[in-house]
PASEBA-1860 file (N, C-alpha, C; in nm, 3 decimals):
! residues 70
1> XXXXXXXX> 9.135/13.970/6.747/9.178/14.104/6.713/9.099/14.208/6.794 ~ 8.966/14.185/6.785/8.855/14.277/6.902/8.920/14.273/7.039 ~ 8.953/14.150/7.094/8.963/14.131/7.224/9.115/14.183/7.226 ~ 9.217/14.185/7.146/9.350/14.291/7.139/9.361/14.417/7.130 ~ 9.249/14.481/7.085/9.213/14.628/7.074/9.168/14.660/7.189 ~ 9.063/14.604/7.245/9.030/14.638/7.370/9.137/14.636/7.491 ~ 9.185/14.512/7.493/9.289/14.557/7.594/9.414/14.665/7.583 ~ 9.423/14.715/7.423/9.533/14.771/7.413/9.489/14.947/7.481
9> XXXXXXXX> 9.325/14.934/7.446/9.278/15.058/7.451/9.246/15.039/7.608 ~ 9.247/14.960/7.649/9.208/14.979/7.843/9.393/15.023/7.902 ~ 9.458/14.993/7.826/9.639/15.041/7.892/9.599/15.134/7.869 ~ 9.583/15.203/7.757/9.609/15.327/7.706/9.530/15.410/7.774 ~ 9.405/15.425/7.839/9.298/15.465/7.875/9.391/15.471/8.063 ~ 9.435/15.386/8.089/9.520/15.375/8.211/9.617/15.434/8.260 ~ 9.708/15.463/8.144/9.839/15.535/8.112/9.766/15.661/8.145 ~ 9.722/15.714/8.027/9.651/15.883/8.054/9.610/15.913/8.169
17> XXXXXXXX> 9.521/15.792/8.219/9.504/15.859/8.357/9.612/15.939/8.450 ~ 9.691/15.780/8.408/9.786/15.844/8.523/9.887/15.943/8.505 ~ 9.847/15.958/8.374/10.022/16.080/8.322/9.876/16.227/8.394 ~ 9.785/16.210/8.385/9.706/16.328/8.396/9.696/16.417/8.557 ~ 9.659/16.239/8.640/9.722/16.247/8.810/9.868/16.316/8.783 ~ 9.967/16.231/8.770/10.138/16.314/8.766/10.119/16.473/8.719 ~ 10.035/16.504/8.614/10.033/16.663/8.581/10.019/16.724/8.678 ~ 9.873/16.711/8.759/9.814/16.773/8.836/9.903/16.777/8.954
25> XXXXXXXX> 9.970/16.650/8.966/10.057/16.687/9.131/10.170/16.764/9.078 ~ 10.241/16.759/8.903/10.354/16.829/8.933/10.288/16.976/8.894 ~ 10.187/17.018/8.855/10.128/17.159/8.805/10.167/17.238/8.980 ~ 10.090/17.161/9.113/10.087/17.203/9.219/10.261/17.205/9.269 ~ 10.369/17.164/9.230/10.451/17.175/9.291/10.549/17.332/9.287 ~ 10.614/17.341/9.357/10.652/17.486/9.292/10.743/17.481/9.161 ~ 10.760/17.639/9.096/10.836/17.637/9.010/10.982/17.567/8.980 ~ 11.056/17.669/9.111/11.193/17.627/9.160/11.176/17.518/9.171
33> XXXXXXXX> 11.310/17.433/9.200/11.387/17.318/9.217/11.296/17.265/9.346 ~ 11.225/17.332/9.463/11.154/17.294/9.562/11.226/17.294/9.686 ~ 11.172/17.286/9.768/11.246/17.341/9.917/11.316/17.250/9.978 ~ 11.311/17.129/9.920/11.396/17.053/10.004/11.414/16.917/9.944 ~ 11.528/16.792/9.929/11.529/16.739/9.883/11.442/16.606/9.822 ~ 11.342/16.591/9.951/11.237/16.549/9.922/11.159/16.548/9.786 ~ 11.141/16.731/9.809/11.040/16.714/9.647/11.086/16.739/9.556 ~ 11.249/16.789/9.557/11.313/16.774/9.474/11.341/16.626/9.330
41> XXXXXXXX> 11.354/16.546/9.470/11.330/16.369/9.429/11.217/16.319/9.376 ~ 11.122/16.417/9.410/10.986/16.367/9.351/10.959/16.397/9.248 ~ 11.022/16.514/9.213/10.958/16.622/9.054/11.019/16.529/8.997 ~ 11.133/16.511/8.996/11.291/16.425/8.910/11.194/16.299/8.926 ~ 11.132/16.235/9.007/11.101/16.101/8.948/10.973/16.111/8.841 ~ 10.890/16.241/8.859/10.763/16.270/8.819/10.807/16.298/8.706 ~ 10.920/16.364/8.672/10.925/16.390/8.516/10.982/16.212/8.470 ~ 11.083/16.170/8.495/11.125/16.037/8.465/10.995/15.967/8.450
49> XXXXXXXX> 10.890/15.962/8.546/10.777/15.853/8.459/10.687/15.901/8.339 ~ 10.718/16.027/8.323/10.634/16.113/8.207/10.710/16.061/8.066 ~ 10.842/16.040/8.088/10.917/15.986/7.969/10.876/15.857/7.919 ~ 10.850/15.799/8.031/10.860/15.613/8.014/10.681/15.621/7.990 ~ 10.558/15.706/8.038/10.489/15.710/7.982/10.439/15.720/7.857 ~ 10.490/15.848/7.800/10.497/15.887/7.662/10.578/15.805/7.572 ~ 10.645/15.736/7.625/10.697/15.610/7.541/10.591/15.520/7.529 ~ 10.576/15.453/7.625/10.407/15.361/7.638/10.289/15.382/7.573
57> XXXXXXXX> 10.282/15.520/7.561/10.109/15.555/7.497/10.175/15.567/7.349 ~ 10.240/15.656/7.344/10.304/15.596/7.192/10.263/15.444/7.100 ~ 10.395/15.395/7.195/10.358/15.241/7.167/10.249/15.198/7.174 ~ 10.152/15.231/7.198/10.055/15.144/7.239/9.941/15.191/7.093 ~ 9.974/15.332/7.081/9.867/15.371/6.971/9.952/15.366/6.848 ~ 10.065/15.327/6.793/10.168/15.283/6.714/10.050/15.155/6.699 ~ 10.039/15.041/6.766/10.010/14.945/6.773/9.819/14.945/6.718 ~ 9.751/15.075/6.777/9.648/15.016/6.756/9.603/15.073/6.587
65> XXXXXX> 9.707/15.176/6.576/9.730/15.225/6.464/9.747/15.027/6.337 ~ 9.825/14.965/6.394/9.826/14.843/6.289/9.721/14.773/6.275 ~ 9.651/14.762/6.405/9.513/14.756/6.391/9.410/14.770/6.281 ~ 9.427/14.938/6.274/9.355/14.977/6.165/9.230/15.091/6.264 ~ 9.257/15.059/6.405/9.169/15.131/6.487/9.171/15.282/6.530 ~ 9.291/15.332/6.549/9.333/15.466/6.560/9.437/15.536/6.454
END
C-alpha cells in the first residue's frame, strides 16, 4: 500500500509539473487565435492536454483519496 502511494504520488507530482510547463508556455502565447497556423495548432493541442491532464490528477488523487492519504 506504501509502495502504491508513492508511486501514485510521483505521477501526480509529474502531471503538475507538466500542466505548470504547458501554463507558462500558453500564459506567453498571445491572446488572439495567434499569427499563424502553427501556434494556432499548438494552443489547440496545449489546451487538449490540459483536459486529459486534469482528468489524470483527478484520478489519481480520487485514488489516493481511497488510500486514506489525501
Amino acid at each position: 500500500m506504501i509502495r502504491d502511494s508513492q508511486g501514485l504520488e510521483g505521477k501526480l507530482m509529474k502531471l503538475n509539473q507538466e500542466k505548470a510547463e504547458l501554463e507558462a508556455e500558453y500564459a506567453r502565447m498571445p491572446s488572439h487565435s495567434g499569427r499563424n497556423l502553427k501556434e494556432r495548432k499548438r494552443k489547440t493541442d496545449i489546451e487538449c492536454r490540459f483536459e486529459v491532464l486534469d482528468q489524470d490528477v483527478n484520478s489519481i488523487r480520487l485514488q489516493l483519496k481511497k488510500l486514506g492519504l489525501k
